[in-house]
Legacy VTK file of the C-alpha trace (Angstrom):
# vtk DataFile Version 3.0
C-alpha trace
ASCII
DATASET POLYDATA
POINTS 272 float
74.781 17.467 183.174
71.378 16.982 182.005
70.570 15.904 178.443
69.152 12.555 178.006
67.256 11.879 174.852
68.659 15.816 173.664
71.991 17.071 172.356
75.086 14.783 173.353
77.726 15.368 175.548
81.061 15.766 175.190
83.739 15.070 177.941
87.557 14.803 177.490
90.125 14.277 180.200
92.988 16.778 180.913
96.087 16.715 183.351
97.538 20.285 183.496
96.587 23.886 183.082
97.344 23.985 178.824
95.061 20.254 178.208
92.529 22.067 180.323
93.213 25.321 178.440
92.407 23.230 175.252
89.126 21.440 175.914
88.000 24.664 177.346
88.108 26.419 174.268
86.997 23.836 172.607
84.287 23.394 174.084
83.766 20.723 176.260
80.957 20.199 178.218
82.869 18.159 181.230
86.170 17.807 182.007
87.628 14.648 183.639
90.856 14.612 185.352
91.509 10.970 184.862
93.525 8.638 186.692
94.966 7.915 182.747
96.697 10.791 183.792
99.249 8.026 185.730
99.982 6.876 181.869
99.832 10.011 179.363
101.208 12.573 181.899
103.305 10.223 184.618
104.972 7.488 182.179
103.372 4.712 184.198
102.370 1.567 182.418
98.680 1.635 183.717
96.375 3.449 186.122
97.195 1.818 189.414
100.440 3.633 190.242
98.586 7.206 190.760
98.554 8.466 194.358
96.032 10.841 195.818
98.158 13.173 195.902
99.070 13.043 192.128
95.929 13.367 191.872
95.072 16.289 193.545
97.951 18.236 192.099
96.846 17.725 188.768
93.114 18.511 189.490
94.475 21.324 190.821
96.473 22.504 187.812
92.945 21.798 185.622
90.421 23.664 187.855
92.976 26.771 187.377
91.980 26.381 183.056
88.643 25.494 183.460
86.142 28.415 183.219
82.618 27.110 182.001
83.090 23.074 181.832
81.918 20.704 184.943
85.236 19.772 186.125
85.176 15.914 187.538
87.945 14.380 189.418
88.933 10.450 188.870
88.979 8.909 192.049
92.607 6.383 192.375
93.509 3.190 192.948
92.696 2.499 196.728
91.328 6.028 197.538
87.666 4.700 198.048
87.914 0.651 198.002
88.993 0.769 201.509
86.505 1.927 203.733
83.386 4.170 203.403
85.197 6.950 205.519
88.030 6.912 203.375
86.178 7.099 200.441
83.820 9.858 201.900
87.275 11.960 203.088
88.969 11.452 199.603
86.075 12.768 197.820
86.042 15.556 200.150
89.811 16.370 199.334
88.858 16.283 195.565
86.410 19.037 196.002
87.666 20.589 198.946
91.376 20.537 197.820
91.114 20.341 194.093
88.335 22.103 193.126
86.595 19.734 191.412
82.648 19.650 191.560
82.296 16.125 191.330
84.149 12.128 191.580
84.221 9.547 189.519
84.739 5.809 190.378
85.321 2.755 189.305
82.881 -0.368 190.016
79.087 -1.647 190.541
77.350 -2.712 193.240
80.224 -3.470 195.665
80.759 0.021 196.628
77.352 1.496 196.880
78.008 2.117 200.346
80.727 4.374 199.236
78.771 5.918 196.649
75.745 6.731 198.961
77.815 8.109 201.576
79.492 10.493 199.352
76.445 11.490 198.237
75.421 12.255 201.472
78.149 14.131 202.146
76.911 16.563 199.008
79.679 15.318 196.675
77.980 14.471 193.199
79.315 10.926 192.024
79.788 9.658 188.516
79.615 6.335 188.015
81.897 3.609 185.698
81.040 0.367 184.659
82.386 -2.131 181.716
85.898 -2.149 181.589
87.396 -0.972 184.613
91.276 -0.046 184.370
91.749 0.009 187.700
91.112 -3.951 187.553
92.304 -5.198 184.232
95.910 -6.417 185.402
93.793 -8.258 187.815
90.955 -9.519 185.835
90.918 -10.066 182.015
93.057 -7.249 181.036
91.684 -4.646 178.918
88.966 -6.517 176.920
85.357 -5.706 176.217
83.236 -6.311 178.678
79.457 -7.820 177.874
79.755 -10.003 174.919
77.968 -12.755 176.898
73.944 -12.476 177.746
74.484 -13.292 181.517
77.794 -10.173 181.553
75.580 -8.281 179.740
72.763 -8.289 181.429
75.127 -7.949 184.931
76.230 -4.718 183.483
72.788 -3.678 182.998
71.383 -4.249 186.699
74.769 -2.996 187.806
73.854 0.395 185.781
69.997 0.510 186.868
71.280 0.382 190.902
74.080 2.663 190.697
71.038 4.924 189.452
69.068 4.141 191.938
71.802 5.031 194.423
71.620 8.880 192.988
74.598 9.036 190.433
74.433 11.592 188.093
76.039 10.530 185.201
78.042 6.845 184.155
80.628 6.403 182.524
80.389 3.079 180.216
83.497 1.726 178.766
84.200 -0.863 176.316
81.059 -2.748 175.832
78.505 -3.929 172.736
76.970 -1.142 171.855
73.400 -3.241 172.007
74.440 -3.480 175.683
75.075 0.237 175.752
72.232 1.327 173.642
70.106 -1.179 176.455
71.743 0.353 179.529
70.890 4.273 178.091
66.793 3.484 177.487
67.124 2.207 181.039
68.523 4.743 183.354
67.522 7.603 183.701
71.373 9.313 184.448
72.908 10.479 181.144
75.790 7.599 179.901
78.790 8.682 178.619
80.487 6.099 176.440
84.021 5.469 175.450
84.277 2.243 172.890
80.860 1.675 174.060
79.118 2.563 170.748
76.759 5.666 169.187
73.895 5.508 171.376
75.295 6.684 175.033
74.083 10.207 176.113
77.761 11.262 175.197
81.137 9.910 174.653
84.431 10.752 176.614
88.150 10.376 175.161
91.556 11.150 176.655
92.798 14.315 175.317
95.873 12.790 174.996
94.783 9.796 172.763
92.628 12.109 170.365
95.368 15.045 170.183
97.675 12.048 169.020
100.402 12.861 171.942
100.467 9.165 173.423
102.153 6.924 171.303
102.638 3.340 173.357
98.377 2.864 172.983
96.152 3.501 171.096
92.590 1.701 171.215
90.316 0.475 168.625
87.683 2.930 169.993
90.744 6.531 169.905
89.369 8.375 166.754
93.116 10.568 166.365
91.824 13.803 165.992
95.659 15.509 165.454
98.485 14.373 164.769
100.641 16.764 167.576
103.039 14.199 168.963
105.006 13.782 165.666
104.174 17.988 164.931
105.929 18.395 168.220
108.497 15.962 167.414
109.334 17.789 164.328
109.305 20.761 165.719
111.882 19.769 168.199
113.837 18.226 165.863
114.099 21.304 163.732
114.945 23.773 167.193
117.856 21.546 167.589
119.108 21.794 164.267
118.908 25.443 164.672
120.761 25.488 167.549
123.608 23.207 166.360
124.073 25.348 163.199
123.942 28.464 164.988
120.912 30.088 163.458
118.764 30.207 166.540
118.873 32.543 168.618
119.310 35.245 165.575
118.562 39.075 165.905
114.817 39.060 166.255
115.056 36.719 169.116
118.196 38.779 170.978
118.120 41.897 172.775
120.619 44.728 172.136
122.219 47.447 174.791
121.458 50.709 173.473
124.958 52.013 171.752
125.950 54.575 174.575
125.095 52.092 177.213
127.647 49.341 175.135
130.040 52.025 174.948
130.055 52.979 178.467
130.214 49.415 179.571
133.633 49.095 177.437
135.016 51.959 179.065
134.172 50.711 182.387
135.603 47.394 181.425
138.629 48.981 179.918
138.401 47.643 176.309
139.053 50.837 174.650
LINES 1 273
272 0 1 2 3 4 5 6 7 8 9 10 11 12 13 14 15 16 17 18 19 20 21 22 23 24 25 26 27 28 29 30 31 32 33 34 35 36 37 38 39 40 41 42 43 44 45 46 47 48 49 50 51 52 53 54 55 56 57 58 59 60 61 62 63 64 65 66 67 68 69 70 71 72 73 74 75 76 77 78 79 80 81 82 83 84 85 86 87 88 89 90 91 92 93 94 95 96 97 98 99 100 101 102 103 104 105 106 107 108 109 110 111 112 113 114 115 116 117 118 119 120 121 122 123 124 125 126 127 128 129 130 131 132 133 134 135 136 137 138 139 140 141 142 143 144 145 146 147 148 149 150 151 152 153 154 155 156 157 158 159 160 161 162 163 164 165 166 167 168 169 170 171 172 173 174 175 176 177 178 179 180 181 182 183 184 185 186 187 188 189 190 191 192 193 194 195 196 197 198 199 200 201 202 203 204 205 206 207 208 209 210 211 212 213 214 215 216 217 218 219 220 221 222 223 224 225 226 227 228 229 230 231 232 233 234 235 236 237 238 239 240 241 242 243 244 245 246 247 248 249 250 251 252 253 254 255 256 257 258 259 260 261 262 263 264 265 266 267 268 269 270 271
């Protein structure tokens, strides 16, 4: 993932085989199996609730439908915040486990230790800084992040050393775009935005949010792409009328003995 200053990238999260399925024919250049998976695809009311496992699972599922794309695995809530060796053995498990070709976490300078050590390890990290999910119900809930000079300007060191640490891409979410515009002429990693403005390297959305399928949230920065959940709804809606009035299945959709076969099981049942 190498195109600063050139043609933009384009990453979307998936959860399952068919979402991967779908941003690999659409042509995706990354796909992230995001801990958003806890909300979109698990019901839970944020990230934090997603276990390792979960995780792994669903990585699983998406390395099986993803052919071309760099497949990225979103690193949970206390996988990595731990202890370096956890951190270092969970990343391992991503790749090892479920085949994923690189991590993603969440947070700045605080775990650089992690983040080296993966790297060390030969496990490719993505970076995320801004808005971190993982910490909203703890910090100022889900906000933008860098309206203020001195925030800003945090985010912006915070960028330029995860950098410096070896990350190969970051992940910058809800921020000015002035701040992300600032933070993509000064790292040299490509930045991947999501509500953080034009000027990023590339932007990232949940497949979820821009296929319309996830209807308790939707943020100012979703642009709704499709309108599937209520498609699906209808369509739903209209199987089960089907059923009720008795038009579904009908002949194209039922199978048939062959009429020697139907007569031969009468005789053996003695209906004639």
């Amino acid at each position: 993932m190498d195109r600063k200053g050139g043609e933009k990238i384009a990453m979307v999260t998936a959860h399952d085989y068919l979402t991967a399925r779908l941003a690999e024919r659409g042509g995706a250049d990354a796909v992230l199996v995001g801990d958003s998976l806890a909300m979109v695809a698990l019901g839970h009311p944020d990230t934090l609730a997603v276990t390792m496992e979960e995780m792994l699972h669903h990585t699983r599922a998406v390395a099986r439908g993803v052919e071309r794309a760099l497949l990225i695995g979103d690193m949970p809530f206390m996988s990595y915040q731990a202890s370096v060796e956890e951190a270092v053995r969970n990343a391992g498990r991503f790749v090892k486990e479920g085949g994923a070709q690189a991590v993603k976490l969440e947070g700045g300078r605080e775990y650089l230790p992690q983040i080296r050590a993966i790297l060390k390890a030969g496990i490719p990290v993505m970076g995320h800084l801004g808005l971190l999910p993982q910490r909203a119900a703890l910090e100022s809930g889900f906000r933008v992040q860098g309206r203020r000079a001195q925030d800003a300007r945090e985010i912006i060191r915070e960028a330029e050393e995860l950098a410096a640490a070896g990350i190969f891409a970051l992940v910058l979410e809800c921020v000015p775009r002035e701040v992300a515009a600032l933070v993509t002429q000064r790292v040299p990693c490509p930045v991947i935005g999501i509500g953080a403005g034009p000027d990023c390297d590339g932007q990232v959305l949940v497949l979820a949010d821009l296929l319309g399928l996830y209807e308790r949230l939707k943020p100012r920065f979703v642009r709704q792409y499709a309108e599937l959940g209520q498609a699906g709804a209808e369509a739903v809606a209209r199987f089960v009328r089907d059923v009720r009035e008795g038009t579904f299945p009908g002949p194209e959709e039922s199978y048939s003995m062959p009429r020697e076969e139907k007569k031969a099981l009468h005789a053996l049942l003695g209906m004639e």
